[in-house]
C-alpha positions as CSV (number, residue, x, y, z in Angstrom):
1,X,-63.8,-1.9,-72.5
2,X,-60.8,0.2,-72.1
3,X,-61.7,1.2,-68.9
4,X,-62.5,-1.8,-67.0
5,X,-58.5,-2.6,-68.3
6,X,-57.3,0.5,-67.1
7,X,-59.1,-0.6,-63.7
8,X,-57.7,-4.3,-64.5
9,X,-53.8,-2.4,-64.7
10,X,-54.7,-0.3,-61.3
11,X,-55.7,-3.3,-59.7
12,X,-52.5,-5.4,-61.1
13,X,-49.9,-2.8,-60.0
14,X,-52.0,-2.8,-56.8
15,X,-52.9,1.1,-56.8
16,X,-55.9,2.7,-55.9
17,X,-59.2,2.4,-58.2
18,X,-60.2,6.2,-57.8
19,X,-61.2,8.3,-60.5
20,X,-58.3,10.4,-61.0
21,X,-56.1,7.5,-61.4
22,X,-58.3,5.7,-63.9
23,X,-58.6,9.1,-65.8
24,X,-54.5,9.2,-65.3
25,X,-54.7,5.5,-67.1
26,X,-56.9,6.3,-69.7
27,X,-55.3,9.5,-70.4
28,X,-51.9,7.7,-70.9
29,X,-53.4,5.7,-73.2
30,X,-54.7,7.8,-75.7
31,X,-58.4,7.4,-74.9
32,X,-60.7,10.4,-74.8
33,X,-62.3,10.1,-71.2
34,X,-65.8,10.5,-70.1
35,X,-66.2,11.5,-66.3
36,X,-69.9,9.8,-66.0
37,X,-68.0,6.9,-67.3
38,X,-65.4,6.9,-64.6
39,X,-67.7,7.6,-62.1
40,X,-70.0,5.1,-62.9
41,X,-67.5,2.4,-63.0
42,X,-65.6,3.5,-59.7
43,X,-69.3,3.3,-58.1
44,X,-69.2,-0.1,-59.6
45,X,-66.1,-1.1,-58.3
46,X,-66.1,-0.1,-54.7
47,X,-67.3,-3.1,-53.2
48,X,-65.7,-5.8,-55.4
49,X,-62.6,-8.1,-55.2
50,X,-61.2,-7.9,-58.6
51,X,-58.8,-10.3,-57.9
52,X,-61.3,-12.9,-56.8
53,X,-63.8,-11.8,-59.4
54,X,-61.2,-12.4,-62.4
55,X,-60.0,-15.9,-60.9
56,X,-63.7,-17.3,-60.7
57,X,-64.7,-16.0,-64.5
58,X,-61.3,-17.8,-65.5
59,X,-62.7,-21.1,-63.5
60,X,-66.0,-20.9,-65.6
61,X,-64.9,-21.7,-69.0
62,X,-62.5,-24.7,-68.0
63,X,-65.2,-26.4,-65.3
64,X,-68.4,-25.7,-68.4
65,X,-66.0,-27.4,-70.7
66,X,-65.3,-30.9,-68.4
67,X,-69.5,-30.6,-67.6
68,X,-70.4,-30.7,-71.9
69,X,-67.5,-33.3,-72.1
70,X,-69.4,-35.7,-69.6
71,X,-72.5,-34.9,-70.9
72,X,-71.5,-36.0,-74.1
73,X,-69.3,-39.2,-73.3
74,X,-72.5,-40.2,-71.6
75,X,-75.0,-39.1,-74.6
76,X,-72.8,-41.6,-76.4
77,X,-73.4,-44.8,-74.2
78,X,-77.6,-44.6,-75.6
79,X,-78.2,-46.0,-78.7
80,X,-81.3,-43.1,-79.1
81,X,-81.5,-41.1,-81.4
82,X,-81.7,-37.4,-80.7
83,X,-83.4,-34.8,-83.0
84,X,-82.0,-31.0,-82.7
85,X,-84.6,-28.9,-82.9
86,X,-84.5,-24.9,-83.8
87,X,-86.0,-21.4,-82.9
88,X,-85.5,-20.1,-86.5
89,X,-88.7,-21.2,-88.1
90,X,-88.8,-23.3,-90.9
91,X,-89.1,-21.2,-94.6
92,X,-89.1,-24.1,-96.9
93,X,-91.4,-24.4,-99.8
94,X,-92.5,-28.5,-99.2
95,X,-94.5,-28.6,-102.4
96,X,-91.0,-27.9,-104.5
97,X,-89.3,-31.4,-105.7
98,X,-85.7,-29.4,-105.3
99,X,-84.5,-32.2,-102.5
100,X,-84.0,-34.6,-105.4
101,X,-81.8,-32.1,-107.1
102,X,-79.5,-31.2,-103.9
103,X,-79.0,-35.3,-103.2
104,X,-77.7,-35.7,-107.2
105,X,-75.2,-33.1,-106.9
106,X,-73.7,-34.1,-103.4
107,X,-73.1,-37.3,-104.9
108,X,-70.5,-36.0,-107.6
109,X,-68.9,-34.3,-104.8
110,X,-68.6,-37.4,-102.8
111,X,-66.7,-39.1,-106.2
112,X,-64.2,-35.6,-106.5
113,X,-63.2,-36.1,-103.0
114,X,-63.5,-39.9,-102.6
């Protein structure tokens, strides 16, 4: 992670992304470089707008939030019930009588709090 900042710090103070001044960076910072890791990301980098790059990830999160809002102003208009359904299978015993146990005690919780 520290080197895509040192790239993010190169690209802020609008120097050159090469590898000796992301080794420079790194070095500065107390971090024990790996050439092949340099390298690699340079490679990575030479074709890319970081600028545009970092303003469209920072776009994602605000337009995914308005999208689940709407989606869920208009999953309240139905009067359907939905059931969630999950990928972790199910591990309960069904033969054990325990669910009358767990509904007793939630009721004297309900009274503590009430």
């Amino acid at each position: 992670m520290e080197y895509v900042y040192a790239a993010l710090i190169l690209n802020e103070t609008d120097a050159e992304i090469n590898e000796d001044n992301l080794t420079d960076v790194l070095d500065a910072a107390g971090v024990d470089v790996e050439e092949s890791r340099v390298k690699a990301l340079v490679a990575a980098l030479e074709d890319v707008d970081i600028d545009e790059a970092v303003s469209e990830a920072a776009a994602v999160p605000a337009a995914g939030a308005a999208a689940g809002g709407a989606a869920a102003a208009a999953g309240d208009e139905g009067d359907e019930e939905v059931e969630e359904t999950s990928d972790v299978p199910d591990t309960t015993d069904e033969d054990e009588d325990d669910d009358e146990d767990d509904d007793a005690g939630g009721e004297g919780l309900g009274e503590l709090f009430g």
